[in-house]
N, C-alpha and C positions, 0 to 999 in steps of 0.2 A: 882574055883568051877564051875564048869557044870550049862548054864541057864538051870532054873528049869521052864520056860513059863508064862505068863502072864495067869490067869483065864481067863479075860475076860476085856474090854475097860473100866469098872470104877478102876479095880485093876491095869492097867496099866500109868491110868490119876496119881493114887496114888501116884506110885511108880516114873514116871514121875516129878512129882509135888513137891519129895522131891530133885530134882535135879536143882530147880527151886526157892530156900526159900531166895534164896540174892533179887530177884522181890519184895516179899513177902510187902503189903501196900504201894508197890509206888503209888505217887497221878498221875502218869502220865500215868499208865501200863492198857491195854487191851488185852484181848488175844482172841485169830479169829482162831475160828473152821473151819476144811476144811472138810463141811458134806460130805459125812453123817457119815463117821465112826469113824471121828476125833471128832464130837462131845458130846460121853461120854466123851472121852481121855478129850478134852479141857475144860467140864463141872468139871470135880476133880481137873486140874491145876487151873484156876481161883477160887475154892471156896477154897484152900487151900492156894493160893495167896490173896485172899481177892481182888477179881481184877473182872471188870463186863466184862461179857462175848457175843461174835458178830461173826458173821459167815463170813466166806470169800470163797464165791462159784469157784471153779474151776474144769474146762470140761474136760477130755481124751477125744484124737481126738482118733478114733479107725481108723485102715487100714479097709478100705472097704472090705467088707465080712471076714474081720476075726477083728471082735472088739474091741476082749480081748486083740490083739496086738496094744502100744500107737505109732501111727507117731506123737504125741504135745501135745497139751493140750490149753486151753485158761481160761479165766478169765475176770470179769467185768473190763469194763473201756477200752476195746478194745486190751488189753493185748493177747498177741499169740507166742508161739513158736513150731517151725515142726524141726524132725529129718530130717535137709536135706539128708544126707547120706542115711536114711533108705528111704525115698522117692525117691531119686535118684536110688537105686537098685532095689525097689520094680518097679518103670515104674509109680508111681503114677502120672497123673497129674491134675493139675490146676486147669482142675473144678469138679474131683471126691474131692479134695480137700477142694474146695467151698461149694460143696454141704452138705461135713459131719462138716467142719464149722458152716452153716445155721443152720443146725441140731440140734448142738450142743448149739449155741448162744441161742437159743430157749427153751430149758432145763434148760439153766443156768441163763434164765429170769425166768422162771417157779419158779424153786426152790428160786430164791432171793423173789419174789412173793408170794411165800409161808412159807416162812422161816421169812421174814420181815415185810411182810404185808403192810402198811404205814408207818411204821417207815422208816425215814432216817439212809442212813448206817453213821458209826460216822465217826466223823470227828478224822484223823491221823495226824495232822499235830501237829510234836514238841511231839509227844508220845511214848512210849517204846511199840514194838507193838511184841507179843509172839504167832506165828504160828504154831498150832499144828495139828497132822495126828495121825493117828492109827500103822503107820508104815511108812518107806519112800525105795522102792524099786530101782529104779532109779534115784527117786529124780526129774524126769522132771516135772510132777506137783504142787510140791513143788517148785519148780523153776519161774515158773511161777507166782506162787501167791506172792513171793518175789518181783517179780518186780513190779507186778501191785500194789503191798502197798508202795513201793518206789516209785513209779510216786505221791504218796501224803506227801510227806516228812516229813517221821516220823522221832524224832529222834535216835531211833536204832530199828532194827527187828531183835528178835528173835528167830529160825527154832528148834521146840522142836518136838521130836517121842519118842514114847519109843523101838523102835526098827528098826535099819535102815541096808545097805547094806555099805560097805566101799566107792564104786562106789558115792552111793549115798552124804555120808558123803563129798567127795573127791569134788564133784560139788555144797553142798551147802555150805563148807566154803569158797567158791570163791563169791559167791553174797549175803548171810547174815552177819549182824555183830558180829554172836553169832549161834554158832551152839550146842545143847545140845538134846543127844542121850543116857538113860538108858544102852542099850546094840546094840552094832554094833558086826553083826554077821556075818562068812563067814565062809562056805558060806551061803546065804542068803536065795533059796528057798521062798520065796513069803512072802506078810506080814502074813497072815494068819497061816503058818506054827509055828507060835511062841505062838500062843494064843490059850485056852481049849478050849473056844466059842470063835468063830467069826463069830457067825450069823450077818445076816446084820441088818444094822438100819436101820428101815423108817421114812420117811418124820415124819408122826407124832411124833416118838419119841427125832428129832430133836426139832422140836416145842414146846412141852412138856421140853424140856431139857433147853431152851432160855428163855419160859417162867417164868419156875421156877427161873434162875438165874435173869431175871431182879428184883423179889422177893427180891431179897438180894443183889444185889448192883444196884445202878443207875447209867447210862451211863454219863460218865464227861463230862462237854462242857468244852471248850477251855478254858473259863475263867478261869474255876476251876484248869488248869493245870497252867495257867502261876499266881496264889498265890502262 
């Protein structure tokens, strides 16, 4: 049967979410929004997990003067990966590279800033950790945030979209332990192309969306995982 499209980011957290019900009240599981557009998607898999919910900010490096094109991406904790190959033929170098680095770092403190406030980000360590996107195209920023949540040793991550590219699928079952995708499409055509709305999300509605969920579950400390 023919994908019939996702409405909109809460109907796809939904449908997502029922792909997802073997998670369903682990004392150990969190799942980490990658805003802004991942966080409806991951606001319906945690509440239908019964699981509190935490954001995990990561940046597109965009090629200088054309944005919308990614050479990497990065992520808290000093986390970085660049397309060598696409930098190598583009001519990019070193400190046009730096520069939209710097950029980028700066954004990606903003929004954690914003999104977090004082709260400390939680602690991973020895936890089932469920990362979700709105779509996963390429999959390189998605890539990225995989590692930077394995440099805190969790005990397994999980990369959930409801909608991804084969490409992508192909690169994240090489670096997560768990890879789960509604509908893997090809061809692919952008994440947007699969969904009725895909207006964007803002910041507030991010906010709005974390808040309400600390509402209904409280973030586990350690303790509470190794009872």
């Amino acid at each position: 049967m023919a994908f019939e499209f996702f409405r909109n980011r809460q109907h796809a957290g939904r449908v997502l979410a029922e792909k997802l019900t073997s998670y369903a009240d682990r004392p150990d599981l969190i799942v980490l929004a990658l805003p802004r557009g991942g966080t409806p998607v991951a606001y319906e898999v945690a509440e239908a997990l019964h699981a509190p919910l935490d954001v995990l900010v990561v940046r597109k490096l965009g090629v200088p003067g054309h944005e919308e094109y990614a050479m990497g991406a990065i992520a808290g904790g000093g986390e970085r990966v660049l397309d060598d190959e696409l930098v190598r033929d583009l001519g990019i170098g070193a400190k046009a590279i730096d520069d939209v680095v710097r950029a980028e770092q700066r954004e990606l403190e903003r929004r954690e800033r914003a999104y977090r406030g004082e709260r400390p980000a939680p602690d991973l360590r020895g936890r089932t950790a469920i990362l979700v996107d709105d779509g996963l195209a390429t999959g390189s920023t998605m890539w990225v945030a995989v590692r930077a949540v394995r440099r805190q040793a969790p005990a397994r991550i999980v990369v959930a979209a409801p909608v991804a590219s084969p490409e992508a699928c192909e690169l994240l079952r090489r670096e997560a332990d768990e890879l789960v995708c509604a509908e893997v499409l090809d061809p692919f055509l952008g994440v947007g192309r699969w969904y009725l709305d895909f207006s964007q999300t803002s910041d507030e509605e991010v906010c709005s969306l974390l808040e309400d969920a600390s509402h209904h579950h409280r973030t586990l400390q350690p303790e509470d995982v190794a009872r």
